[in-house]
C-alpha positions as CSV (number, residue, x, y, z in Angstrom):
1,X,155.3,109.8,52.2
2,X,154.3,106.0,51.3
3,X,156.2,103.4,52.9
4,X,156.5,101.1,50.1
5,X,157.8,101.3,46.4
6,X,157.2,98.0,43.8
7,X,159.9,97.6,41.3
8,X,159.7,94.6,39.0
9,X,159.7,93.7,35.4
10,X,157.2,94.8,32.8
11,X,158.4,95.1,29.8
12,X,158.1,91.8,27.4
13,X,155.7,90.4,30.3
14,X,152.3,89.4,29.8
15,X,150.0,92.3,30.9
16,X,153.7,94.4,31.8
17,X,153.4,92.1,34.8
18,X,150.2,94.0,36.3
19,X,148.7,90.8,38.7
20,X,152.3,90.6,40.0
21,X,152.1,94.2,41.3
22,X,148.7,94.0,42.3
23,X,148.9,91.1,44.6
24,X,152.3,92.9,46.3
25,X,150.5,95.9,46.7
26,X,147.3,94.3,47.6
27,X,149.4,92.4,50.6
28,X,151.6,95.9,51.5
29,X,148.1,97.9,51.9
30,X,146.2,94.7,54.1
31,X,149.2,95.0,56.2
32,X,148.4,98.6,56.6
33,X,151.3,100.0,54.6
34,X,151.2,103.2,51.7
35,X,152.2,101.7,48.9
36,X,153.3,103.3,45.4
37,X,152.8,101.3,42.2
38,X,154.5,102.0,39.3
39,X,151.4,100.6,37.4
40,X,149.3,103.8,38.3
41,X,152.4,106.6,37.5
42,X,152.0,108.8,34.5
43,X,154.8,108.7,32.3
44,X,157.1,111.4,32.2
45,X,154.9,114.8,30.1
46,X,157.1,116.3,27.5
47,X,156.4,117.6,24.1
48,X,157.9,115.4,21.1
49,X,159.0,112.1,20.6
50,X,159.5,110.1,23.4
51,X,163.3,109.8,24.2
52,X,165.2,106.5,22.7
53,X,164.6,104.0,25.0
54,X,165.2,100.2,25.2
55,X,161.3,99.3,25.5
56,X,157.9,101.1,24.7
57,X,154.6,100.8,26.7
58,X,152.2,99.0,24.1
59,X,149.7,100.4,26.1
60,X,150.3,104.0,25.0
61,X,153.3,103.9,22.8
62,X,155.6,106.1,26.0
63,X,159.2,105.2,26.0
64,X,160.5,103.0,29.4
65,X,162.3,106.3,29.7
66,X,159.4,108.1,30.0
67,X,158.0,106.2,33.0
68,X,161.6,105.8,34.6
69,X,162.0,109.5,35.1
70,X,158.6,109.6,36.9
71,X,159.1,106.3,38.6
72,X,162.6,106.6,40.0
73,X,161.2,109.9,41.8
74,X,157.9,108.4,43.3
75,X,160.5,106.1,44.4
76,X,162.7,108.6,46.3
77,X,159.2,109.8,48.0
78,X,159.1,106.3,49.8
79,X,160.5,104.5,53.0
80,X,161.7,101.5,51.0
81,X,161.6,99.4,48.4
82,X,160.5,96.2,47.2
83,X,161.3,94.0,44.4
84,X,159.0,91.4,42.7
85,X,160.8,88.5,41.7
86,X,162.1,88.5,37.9
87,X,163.6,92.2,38.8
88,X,167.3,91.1,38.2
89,X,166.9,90.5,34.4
90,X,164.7,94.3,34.1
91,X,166.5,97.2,32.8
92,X,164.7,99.1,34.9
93,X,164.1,97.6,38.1
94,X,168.1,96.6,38.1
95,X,168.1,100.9,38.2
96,X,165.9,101.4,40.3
97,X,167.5,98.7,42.5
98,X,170.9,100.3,42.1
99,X,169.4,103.9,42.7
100,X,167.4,103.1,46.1
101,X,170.8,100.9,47.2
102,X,173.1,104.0,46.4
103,X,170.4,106.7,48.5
104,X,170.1,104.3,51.8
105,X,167.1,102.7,51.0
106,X,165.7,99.5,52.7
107,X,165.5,96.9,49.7
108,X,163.0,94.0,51.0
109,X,162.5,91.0,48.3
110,X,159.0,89.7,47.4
111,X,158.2,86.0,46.8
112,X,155.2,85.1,43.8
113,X,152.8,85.4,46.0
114,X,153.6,89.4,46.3
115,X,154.3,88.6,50.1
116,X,157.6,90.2,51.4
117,X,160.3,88.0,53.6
């Protein structure tokens, strides 16, 4: 089981907000912490289109959907959560926010730096 998950915003961000998540996970792992980043989650396998979905990876042309389904369960795997700053106005951090709050998870806050408070 990792200790940490990072949730934070990526769609409409430069890169989907990669160096953000790198330097929070770069700082988890130096402190000695498992860490999960969303960055290196397959999206969700399925045969068709990709569900309707209110953004689409440029990388690959997935739905947000897609990556959610694998995302929010990775995140159930972990300890706890953290969220990078920017996560209020994502669609699907605010979920993942509300599902690790509603299952008992420890929610910690990073600042830009990727530290946590």
């Amino acid at each position: 089981m990792a200790d940490y998950y990072i949730a934070g915003p990526m769609a409409g961000m430069p890169d989907l907000n990669r160096p953000a998540f790198r330097r929070a996970a770069e700082h988890l792992r130096n402190a000695g912490h498992a860490v999960v980043n969303p960055h290196d989650i397959a999206p969700h396998a399925h045969e068709g289109p990709c569900p309707r979905s209110y953004a689409t990876n440029p990388d690959d042309g997935h739905a947000a959907a897609c990556y959610l389904r694998t995302c929010l369960k990775a995140m159930l795997e972990c300890r706890a959560v953290v969220m990078l700053p920017g996560w209020e106005a994502s669609v699907g951090s605010r979920e993942e926010h509300r599902n690790a709050a509603f299952c008992g998870m420890p929610i910690h806050y990073a600042n830009e730096e990727g530290r946590v408070a």
